[in-house]
N, C-alpha and C positions, 0 to 999 in steps of 0.2 A: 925233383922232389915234389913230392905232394900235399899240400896243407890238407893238414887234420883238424877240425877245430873243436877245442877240449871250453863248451859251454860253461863245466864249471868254473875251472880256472878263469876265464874270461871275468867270470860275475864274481870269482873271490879278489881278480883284480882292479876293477871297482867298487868293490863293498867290503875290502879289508879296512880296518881305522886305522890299521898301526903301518898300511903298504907307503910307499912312494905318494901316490897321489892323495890320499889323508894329509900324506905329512904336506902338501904344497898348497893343500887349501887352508891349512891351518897357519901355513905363511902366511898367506894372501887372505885372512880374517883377520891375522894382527896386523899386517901392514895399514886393512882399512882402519879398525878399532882404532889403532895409531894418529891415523889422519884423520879420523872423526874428533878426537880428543884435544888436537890441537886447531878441530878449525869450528868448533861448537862456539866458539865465544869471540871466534873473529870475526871484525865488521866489515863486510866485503864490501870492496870497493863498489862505485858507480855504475859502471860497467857492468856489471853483474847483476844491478837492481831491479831491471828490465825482465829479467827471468822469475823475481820473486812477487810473489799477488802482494797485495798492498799489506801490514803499515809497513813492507820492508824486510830485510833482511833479520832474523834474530843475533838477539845480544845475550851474554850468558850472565844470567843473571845470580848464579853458585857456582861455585866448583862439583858443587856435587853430580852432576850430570854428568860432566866430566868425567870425572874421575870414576863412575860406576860404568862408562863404556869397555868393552871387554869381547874379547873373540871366544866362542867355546872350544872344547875342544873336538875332535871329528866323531860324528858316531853315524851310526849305520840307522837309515830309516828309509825301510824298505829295500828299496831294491839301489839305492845308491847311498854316498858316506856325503853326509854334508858338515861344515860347518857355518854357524851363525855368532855375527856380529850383535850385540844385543846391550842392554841400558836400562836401568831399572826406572820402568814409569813414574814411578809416582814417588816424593821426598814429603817427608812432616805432614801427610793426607795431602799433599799438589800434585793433580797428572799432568806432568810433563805433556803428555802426547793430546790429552785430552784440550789444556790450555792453544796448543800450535794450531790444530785443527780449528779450535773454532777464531784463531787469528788468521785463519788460511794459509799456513804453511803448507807445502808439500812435498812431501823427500826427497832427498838430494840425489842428484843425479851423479853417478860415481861416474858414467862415463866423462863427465865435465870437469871429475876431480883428477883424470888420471891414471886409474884404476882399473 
C-alpha cells in the first residue's frame, strides 16, 4: 500500500482545539498551573538556593498570586493549538513580575520541576 499524504488533515490534526492533542496540552497546562500554585509560596530548600540569583528564593507574600495562576484553554494561533499557563501581573497597582525582576528572579525551570 501507498502513503498518500492528505496536507489538510495533517494540519487540522494539529490545529484542531477540540482534537486529541488540544485536549493533552490542556492537561499538561493544568497539571503545570497546579504545581505552580502549590510551589509559589514554598521556601525551597538549601539545595536549590545555588540556582537562584541572590536575596534567594521567593516567599509568597498573598495568596493572591496563587490563586490567580490558571491554564487557558487551547486555541489555534496560527498554524498550531497552544495552551498557556498565565497569572495575573499585577494586585492593588503591585507588578508581580516587575517587583521579581528587578530582585533578579528568573523563571522557573519546569524541566527541574518535573514537567
Amino acid at each position: 500500500m501507498t502513503f498518500v499524504p492528505n496536507p489538510p488533515g495533517i494540519k487540522l490534526l494539529f490545529t484542531n482545539p477540540n482534537g486529541g492533542i488540544a485536549r493533552h496540552l490542556e492537561d499538561i497546562g493544568e497539571r503545570i498551573a497546579l504545581l505552580s500554585q502549590a510551589t509559589v509560596g514554598v521556601e525551597y530548600s538549601r539545595w536549590t538556593q545555588g540556582n537562584n540569583p541572590p536575596p534567594g528564593p521567593p516567599y509568597r507574600r498573598t495568596g493572591d498570586l496563587q490563586q490567580s495562576i490558571r491554564s487557558t484553554p487551547a486555541i489555534v494561533y496560527g498554524d498550531t493549538v497552544e495552551v498557556n499557563v498565565v497569572a495575573d501581573p499585577s494586585h492593588r497597582g503591585f507588578s508581580y513580575s516587575l517587583w521579581l525582576r528587578k530582585q533578579g528572579y528568573e523563571f522557573v525551570d519546569l524541566q527541574r520541576l518535573g514537567i
